[in-house]
N, C-alpha and C positions, 0 to 999 in steps of 0.2 A: 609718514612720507619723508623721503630723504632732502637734506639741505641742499639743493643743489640753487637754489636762489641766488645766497651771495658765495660766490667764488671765492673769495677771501678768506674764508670760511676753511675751504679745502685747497689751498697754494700749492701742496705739491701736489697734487692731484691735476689739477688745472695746468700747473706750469708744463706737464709731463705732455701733456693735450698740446699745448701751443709748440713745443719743442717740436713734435710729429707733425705740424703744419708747416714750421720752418724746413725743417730737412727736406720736405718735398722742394721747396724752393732750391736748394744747394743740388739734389739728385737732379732735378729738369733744367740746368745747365748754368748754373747760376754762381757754381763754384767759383770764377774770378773775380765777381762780386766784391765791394764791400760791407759790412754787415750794416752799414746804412742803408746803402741798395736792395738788398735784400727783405731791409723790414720795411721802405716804400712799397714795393710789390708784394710784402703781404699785406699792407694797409689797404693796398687796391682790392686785392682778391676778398677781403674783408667785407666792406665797405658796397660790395655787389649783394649781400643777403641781404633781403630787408624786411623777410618773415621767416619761419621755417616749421613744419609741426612731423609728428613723429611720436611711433609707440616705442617708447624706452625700458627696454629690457636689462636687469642688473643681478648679477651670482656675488656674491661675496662667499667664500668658503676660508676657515680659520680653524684656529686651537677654540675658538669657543662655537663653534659650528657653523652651519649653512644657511644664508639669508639670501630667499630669492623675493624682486620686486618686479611690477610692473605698473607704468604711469604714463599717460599719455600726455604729452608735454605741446604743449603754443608756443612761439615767442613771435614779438613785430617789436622793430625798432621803434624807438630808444630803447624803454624800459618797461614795455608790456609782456605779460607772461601768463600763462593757463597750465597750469598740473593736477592730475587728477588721476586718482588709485583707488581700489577698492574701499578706502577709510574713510579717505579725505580732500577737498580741493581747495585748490590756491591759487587766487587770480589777483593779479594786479594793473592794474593802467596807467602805471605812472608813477601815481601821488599817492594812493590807496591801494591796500592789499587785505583781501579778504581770506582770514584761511578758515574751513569748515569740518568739525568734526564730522561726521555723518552718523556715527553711530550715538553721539550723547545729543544730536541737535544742535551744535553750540559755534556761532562764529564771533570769531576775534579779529574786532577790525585794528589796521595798522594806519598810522598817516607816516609817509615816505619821503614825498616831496624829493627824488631823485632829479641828479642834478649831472652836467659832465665833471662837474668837478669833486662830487661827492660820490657819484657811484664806485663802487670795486669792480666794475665791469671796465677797465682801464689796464694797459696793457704796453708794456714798453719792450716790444718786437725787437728792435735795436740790442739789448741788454739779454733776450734772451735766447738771442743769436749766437750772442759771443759766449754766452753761456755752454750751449747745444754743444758748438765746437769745441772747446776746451776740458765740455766734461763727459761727453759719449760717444760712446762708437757706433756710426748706423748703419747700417746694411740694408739696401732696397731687395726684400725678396722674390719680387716679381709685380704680378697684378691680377686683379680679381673682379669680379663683380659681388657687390653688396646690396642687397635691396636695390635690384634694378640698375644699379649706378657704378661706373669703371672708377678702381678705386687702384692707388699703390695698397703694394704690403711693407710693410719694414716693422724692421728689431733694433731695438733700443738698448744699447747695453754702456751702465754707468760703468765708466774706465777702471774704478776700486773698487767697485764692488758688483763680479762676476757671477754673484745668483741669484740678484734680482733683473728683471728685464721686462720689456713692456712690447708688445705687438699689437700693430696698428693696421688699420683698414682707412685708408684716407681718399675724400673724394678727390677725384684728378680735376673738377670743375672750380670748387670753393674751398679745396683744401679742409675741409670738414673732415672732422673723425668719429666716421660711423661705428666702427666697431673697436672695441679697446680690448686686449688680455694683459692682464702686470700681475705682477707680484712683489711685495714688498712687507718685511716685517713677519714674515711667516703667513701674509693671509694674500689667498688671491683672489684677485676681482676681473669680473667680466661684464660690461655694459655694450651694447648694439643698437641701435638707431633704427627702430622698421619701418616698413613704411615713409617713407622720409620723402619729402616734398618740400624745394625750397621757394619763396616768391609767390603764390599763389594767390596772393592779396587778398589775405586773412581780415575778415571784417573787425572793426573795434567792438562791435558785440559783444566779441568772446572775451574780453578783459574786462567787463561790467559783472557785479554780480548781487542779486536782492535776496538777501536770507530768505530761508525757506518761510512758512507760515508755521508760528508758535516756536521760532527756535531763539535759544538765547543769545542777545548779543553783548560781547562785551567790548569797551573800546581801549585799544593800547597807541599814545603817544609814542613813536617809535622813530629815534632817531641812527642814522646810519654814523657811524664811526667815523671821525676825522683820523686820518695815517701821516705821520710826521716820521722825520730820518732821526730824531735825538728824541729824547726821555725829557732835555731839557722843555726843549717846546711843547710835546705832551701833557709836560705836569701844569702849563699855565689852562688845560682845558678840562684834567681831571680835578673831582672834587676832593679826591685823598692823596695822600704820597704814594707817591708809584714808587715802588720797592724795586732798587736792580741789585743783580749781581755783581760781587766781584770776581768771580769764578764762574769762568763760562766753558770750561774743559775745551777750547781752542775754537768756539764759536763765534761769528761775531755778529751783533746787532744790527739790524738792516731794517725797521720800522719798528714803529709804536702806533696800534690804533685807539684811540678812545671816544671811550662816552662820558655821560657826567659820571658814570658810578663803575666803570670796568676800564683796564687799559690789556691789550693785546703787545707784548713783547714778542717778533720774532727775530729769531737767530738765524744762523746760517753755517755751515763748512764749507759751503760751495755745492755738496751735492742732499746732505740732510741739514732736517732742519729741527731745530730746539724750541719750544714757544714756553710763553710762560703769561699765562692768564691770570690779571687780580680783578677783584671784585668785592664792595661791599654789600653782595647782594650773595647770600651764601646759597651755597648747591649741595645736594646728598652727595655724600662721598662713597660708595661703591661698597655693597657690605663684606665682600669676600675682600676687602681689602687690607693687610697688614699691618700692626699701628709699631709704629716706628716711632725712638725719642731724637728731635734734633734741639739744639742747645737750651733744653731742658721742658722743650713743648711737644706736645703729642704733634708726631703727623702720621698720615696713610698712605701706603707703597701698593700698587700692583700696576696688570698688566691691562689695555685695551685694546684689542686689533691688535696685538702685536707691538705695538707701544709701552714703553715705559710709565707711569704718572706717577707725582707725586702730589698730595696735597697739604698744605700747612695752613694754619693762621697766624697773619701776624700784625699788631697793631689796629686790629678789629679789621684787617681785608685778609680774605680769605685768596687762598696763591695755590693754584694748578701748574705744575711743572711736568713738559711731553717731550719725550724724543724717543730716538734710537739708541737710547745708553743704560749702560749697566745702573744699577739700583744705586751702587756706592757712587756715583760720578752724580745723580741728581741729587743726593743728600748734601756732596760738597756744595751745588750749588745754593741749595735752599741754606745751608748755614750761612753761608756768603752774602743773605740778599739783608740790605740796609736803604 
């Protein structure tokens, strides 16, 4: 089943989503606005969902092929959620999140303990307003019905870069986006919303859940990531040195999240973005992956989705380096990091 859980997870993905809800606000007359105004009245139109359920349809097509998914998705505010696909489901209510294998029997319980100030379900409308403007050009291309509901059409297209684009089907009521088309990286994705019912006063039922009979459980302590603006105040929460760079090929740092044992570096240009994952909790590294020598240690270079990665060890934390860049411009970086 796909991460769509934490958001944070997938930022430009997400960002690209809340962008196409902003613009409907600028397109339905809002352009003398100021971008304060602007994210009040999406905070309203927001703030009206207070459940919503739907069969979620998703194509990803790429250099490494075609993945089709389908999951039928819950949510009810705050922090309740149901996903559930041919494999496997995943309920939450809150505090706890049950996820179930279905085919080996085996569920992995989570404690959460979601919080307003710990969730990544936070959102600063404001910022990615003046974002929207300054870095895309939108075009309303009309209107459509989608699953029942009178929805804008618009096209998204980043100022610098001409052939990536994203089209949207957005609800004219909640500003929701039902249906997405993008492309980016060489791989394109397509996700649609069916069936779509918002408000319906979705019982708490469905965010409870009691492993099946004879299935194994196992239970994971799971804490959600603290996000900090500096590396400095990060490293009073992680348990190792958080490794940065001094070479960010024109990137700049714009959050740190951690846990006691991983820290989440992203960067930024304004329109991509660079991350750089440590961890003293080591991950397979991809076997068609290239091993490359940087300042006299193995690491591994390939491609994911279209992505660049790199990975290295260093000082017993093991460092994922992701973006949009050529192979030699992530080497400088990992040489860099101290």
């Amino acid at each position: 089943m796909a991460n769509f859980i934490y958001p944070e997870q997938n930022t430009a993905h997400m960002k690209r989503l809340l962008i196409a809800l902003l613009v409907v606000s600028v397109l339905a007359g809002c352009v003398q606005m100021s971008a304060e105004e602007i994210a009040k009245k999406m905070q309203e139109k927001e703030e009206k969902i207070q459940d919503l359920r739907a069969e979620v349809y998703v194509v990803s097509e790429g250099p490494m092929g075609k993945m089709e998914m389908n999951y039928t998705y819950i949510f009810k505010k705050p922090y309740k959620l149901y996903m559930e696909d041919e494999n496997s489901i995943a309920v939450s209510n809150g505090s706890v999140m049950w996820s179930y294998d279905k085919k080996n029997n085996k569920v992995v319980v989570f404690e959460m303990n979601m919080t307003k100030e710990s969730t990544p379900l936070k959102f600063d409308y404001t910022t990615l307003i003046k974002e929207m403007l300054e870095y895309y050009d939108v075009e309303l291309l009309g209107e459509e019905k989608v699953s029942g509901r009178d929805c804008f059409v618009l096209n998204l297209k980043p100022k610098n870069d001409r052939e990536n684009a994203t089209k949207m089907w957005v609800d004219k009521e909640f500003w929701f986006p039902i249906r997405v088309e993008t492309s980016f990286g060489g791989i394109k994705m397509y996700i649609e919303y069916r069936n779509l019912s918002f408000n319906t006063g979705v019982d708490d039922s469905f965010f409870e859940f009691k492993p099946p009979e004879g299935a194994e459980v196992e239970k994971f302590d799971f804490k959600l990531p603290k996000t900090y603006e500096s590396v400095e105040e990060a490293q009073k929460e992680a348990s190792f040195k958080i490794l940065v760079p001094s070479y960010t090929a024109g990137y700049e740092l714009k959050s740190v999240s951690v846990t006691n044992d991983s820290a989440f570096l992203t960067y930024s240009d304004g329109e991509k973005a660079l991350t750089i994952l440590e961890s003293t909790e080591k991950s397979e590294v991809p076997k068609d992956f290239e091993e490359v020598e940087i300042n006299g240690e193995k690491a591994y270079y390939g491609e994911i989705f279209g992505a660049s990665v790199l990975y290295i060890e260093k000082n017993g934390v093991q460092v994922s380096i992701s973006g949009e860049l050529p192979k030699d411009e992530l080497i400088k970086i990992a040489e860099s990091l101290s």
